[in-house]
LUMLOKOL-28372 format. One line per 2 residues: number of its first residue (from 1); their letters; for each residue x, y, z of C-alpha. Coordinates in Angstrom, 2 decimals, decimal comma, padded with zeros to 5 digits, always signed. Each point is the difference from the previous one (the first is absolute). Last residue first. Layout:
NUM> a> X:Y:Z; ...;
This chain:
150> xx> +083,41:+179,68:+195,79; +000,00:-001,80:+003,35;
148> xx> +002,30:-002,23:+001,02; -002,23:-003,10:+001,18;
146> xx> +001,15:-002,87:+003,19; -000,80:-003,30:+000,42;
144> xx> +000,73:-001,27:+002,90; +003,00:-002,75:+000,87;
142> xx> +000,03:-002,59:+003,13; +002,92:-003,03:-001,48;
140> xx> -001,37:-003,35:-000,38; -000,20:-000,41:-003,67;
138> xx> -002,18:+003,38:+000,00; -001,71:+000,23:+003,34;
136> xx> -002,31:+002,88:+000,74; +000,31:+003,42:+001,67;
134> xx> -003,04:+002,58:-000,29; -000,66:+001,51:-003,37;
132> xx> +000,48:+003,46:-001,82; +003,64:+001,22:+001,47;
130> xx> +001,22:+003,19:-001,87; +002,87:+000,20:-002,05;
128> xx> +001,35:+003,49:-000,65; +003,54:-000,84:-000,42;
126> xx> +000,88:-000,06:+003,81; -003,25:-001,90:+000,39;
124> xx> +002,33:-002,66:-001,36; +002,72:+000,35:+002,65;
122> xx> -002,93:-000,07:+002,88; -001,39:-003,09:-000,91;
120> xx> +003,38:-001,73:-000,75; -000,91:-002,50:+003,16;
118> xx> -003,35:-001,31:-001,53; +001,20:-001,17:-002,83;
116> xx> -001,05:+001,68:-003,11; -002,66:-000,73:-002,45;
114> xx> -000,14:+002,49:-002,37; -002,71:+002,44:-002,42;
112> xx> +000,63:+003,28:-002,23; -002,41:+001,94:-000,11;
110> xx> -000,20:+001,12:-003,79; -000,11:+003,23:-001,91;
108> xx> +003,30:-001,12:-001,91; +000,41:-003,23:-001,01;
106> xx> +003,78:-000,76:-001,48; +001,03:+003,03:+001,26;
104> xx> -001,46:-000,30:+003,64; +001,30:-003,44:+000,58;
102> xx> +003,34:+001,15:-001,11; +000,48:+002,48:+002,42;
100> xx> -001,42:-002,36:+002,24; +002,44:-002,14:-000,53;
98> xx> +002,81:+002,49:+000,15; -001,26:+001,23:+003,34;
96> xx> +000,38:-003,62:+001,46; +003,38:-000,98:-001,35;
94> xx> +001,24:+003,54:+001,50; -001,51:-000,58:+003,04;
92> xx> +001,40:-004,00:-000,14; +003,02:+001,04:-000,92;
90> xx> +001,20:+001,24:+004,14; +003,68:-001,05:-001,02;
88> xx> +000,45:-002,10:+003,07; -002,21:-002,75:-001,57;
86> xx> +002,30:-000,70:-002,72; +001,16:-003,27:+001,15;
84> xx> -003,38:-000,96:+000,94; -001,61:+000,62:-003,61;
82> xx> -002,39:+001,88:-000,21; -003,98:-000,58:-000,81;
80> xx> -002,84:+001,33:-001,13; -001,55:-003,63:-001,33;
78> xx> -003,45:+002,58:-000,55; -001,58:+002,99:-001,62;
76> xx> -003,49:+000,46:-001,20; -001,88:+001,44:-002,66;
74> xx> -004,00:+000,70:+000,64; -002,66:-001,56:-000,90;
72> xx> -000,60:-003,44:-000,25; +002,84:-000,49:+003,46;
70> xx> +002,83:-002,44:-000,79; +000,32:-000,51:-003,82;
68> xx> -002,84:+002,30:-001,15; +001,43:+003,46:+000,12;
66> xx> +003,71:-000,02:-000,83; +002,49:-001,75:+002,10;
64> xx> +003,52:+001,90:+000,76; +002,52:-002,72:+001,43;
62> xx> +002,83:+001,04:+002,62; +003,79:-000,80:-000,20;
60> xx> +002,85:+001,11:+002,20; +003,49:-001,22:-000,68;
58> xx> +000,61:-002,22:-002,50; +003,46:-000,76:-001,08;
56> xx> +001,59:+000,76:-003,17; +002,59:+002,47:+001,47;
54> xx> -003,01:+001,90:+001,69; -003,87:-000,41:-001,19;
52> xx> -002,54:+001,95:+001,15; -003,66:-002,10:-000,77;
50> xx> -003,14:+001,35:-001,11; -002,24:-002,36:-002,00;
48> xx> -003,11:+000,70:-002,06; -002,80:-001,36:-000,57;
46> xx> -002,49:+001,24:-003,16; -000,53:-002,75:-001,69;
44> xx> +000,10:-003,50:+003,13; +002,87:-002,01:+000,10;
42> xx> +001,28:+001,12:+003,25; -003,35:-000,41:+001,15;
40> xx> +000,42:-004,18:-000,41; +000,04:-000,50:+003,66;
38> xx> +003,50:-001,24:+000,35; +000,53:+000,33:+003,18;
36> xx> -002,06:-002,28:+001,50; +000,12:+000,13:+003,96;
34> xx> +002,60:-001,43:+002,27; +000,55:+002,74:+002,40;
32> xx> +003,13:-000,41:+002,46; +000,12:+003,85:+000,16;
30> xx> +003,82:-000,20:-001,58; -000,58:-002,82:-002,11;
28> xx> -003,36:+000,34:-001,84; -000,44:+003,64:-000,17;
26> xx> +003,48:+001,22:+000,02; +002,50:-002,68:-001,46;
24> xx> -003,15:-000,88:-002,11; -000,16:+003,63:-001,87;
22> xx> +003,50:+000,17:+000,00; +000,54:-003,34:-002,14;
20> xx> -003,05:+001,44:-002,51; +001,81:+002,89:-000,48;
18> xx> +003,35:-001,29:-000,52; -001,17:-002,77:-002,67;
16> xx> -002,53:+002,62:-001,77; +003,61:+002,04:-000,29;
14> xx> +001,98:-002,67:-001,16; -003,13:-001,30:-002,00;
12> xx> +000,17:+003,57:-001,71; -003,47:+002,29:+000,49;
10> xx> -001,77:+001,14:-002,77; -002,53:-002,62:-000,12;
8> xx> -000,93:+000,73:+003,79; -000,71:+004,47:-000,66;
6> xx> +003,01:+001,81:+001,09; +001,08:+002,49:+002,68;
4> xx> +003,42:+000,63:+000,63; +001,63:+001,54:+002,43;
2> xx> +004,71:+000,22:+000,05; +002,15:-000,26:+002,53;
């Protein structure tokens, strides 16, 4: 298994193919959440993607957003995701860590901003996120924004 973070025009349309095909088995699929995926942020200067591949296959993914594209100023992670058949591996700490790793090279001395789902409070203030806003609906699933401060 092998990470890889790249910006969207260096990514393969094998890999691009894989990513995006996890990203709806997850978010679209698996929580029965039609929403639109493709948001145009994955184009965007400065985002980068995070994925682990294994034997050409996709197996956790997250996207790293600079300031501007979600929240005006601060950089922002989101699609953290892994894929079901590799959910006994426990990835998603090390998928998580990584991005912020990332997050914090690419802008350092910023808070770094998400909006998780409700449920995975408690394994996001596990890397020093911190709940800033009561629950609201985001395509029908209760999420607050949370801030990882610098």
């Amino acid at each position: 298994m092998q990470w890889h973070s790249c910006s969207f025009s260096e990514l393969d349309s094998g890999t691009l193919y894989q990513i995006l095909q996890l990203r709806v088995d997850v978010f679209v699929v698996e929580q029965n959440c039609p929403y639109p995926e493709l948001d145009g942020k994955d184009l965007l200067p400065g985002t980068l993607h995070l994925y682990l591949q294994n034997e050409q296959k996709v197996l956790a993914y997250a996207r790293i957003l600079p300031p501007g594209a979600s929240y005006a100023d601060n950089p922002s992670l989101g699609r953290i995701c892994v894929a079901q058949s590799a959910r006994q591996l426990a990835l998603g700490k090390e998928l998580v860590r990584r991005s912020v790793e990332l997050a914090e090279q690419q802008w350092p001395a910023n808070t770094i901003r998400i909006s998780a789902q409700c449920y995975l409070q408690r394994f996001y203030e596990g890397f020093g996120f911190i709940a800033c806003s009561e629950s609201y609906l985001e395509d029908n699933i209760p999420h607050l924004e949370m801030l990882r401060p610098v």
